[in-house]
C-alpha positions in Angstrom: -50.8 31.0 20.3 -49.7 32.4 17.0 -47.6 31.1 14.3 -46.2 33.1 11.2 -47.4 31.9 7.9 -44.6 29.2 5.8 -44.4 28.8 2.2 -44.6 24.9 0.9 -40.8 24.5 1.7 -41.8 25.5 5.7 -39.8 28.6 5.0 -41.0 31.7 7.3 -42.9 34.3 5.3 -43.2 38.0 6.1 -46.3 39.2 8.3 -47.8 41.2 5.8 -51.5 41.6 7.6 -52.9 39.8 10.9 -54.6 37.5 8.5 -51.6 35.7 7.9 -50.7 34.2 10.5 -52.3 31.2 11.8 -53.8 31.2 15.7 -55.8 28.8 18.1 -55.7 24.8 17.6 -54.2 25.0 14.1 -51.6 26.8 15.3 -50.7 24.2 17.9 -51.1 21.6 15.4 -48.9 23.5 13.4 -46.3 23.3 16.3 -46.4 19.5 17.0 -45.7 19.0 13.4 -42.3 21.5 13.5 -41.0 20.3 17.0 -41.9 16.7 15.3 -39.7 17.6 12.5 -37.2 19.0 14.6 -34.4 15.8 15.2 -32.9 16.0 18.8 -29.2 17.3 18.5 -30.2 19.7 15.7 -30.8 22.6 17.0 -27.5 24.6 18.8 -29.4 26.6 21.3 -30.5 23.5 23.1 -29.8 19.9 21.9 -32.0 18.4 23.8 -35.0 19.3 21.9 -36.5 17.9 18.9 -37.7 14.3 18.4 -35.7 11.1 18.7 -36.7 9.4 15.7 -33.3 9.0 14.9 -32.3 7.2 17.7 -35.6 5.3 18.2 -33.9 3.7 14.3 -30.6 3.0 15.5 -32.8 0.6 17.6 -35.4 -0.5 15.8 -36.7 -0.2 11.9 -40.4 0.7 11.1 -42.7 -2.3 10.8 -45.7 -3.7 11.7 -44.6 -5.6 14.7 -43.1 -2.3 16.7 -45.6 0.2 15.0 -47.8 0.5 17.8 -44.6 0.7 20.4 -43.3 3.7 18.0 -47.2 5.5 17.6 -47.2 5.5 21.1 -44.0 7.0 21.6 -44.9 9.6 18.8 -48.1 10.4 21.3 -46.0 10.9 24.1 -44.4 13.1 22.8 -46.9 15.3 21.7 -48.5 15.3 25.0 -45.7 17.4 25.8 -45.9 20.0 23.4 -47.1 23.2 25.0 -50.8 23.8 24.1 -51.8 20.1 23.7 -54.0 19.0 26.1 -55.4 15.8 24.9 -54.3 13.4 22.0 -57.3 11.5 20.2 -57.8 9.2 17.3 -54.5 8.2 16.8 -54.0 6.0 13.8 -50.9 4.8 12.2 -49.8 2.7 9.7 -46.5 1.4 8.0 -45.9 1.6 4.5 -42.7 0.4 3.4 -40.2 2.5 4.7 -42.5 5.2 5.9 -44.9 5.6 8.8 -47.9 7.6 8.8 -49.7 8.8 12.0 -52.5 10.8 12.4 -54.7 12.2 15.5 -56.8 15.0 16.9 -55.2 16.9 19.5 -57.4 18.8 21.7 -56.3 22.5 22.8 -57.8 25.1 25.1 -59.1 27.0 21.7 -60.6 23.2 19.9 -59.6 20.4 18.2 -57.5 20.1 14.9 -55.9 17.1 13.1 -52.4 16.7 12.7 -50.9 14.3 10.1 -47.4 13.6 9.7 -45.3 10.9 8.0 -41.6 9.5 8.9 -40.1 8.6 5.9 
């Protein structure tokens, strides 16, 4: 798997050598994070993708009591992202309105760490 280089704003930048793009387990971690960022309903082509933080809040509201319910919902998810294989070390943690999670995922070319906050 490739992915095309971003600038900080995660605005696609031109290919300018093969150097630039990123491949193998970072670019998978790379993916989790967009398709993470992606909110289900957003994108036209299919509605169906993208992450359901949204509606996990109409619900609920980060804290301490349902962090571990939403962490492992944030898990399952990436299970399911194509080029994960495994999802280790998960930590999370609620601070104020924001949650953090972090883990290792494990591809067919390594491991990489993905962190990633909801706020």
């Amino acid at each position: 798997m490739i992915i095309r280089p971003v600038d900080a704003n995660d605005d696609i930048l031109p290919v300018v050598s093969a150097r630039d793009v990123v491949s193998g387990s970072e670019a998978v971690a790379r993916l989790v994070a967009y398709k993470l960022s992606l909110l289900k309903g957003d994108w036209w082509e299919n509605p169906e993708d993208g992450f359901f933080v949204l509606e996990f809040m109409r619900e609920e509201r980060f804290s301490e009591a349902n962090a571990g319910m939403f962490a492992a919902r944030v898990t399952g998810f990436i299970r399911g992202v194509e080029g994960v294989f495994e999802v280790d070390d998960v930590q999370f943690q609620v601070d104020g309105r924001v949650f953090r999670y972090s883990c290792r995922l494990v591809t067919a070319t390594g491991t990489a760490t993905l962190e990633y906050s909801f706020e």
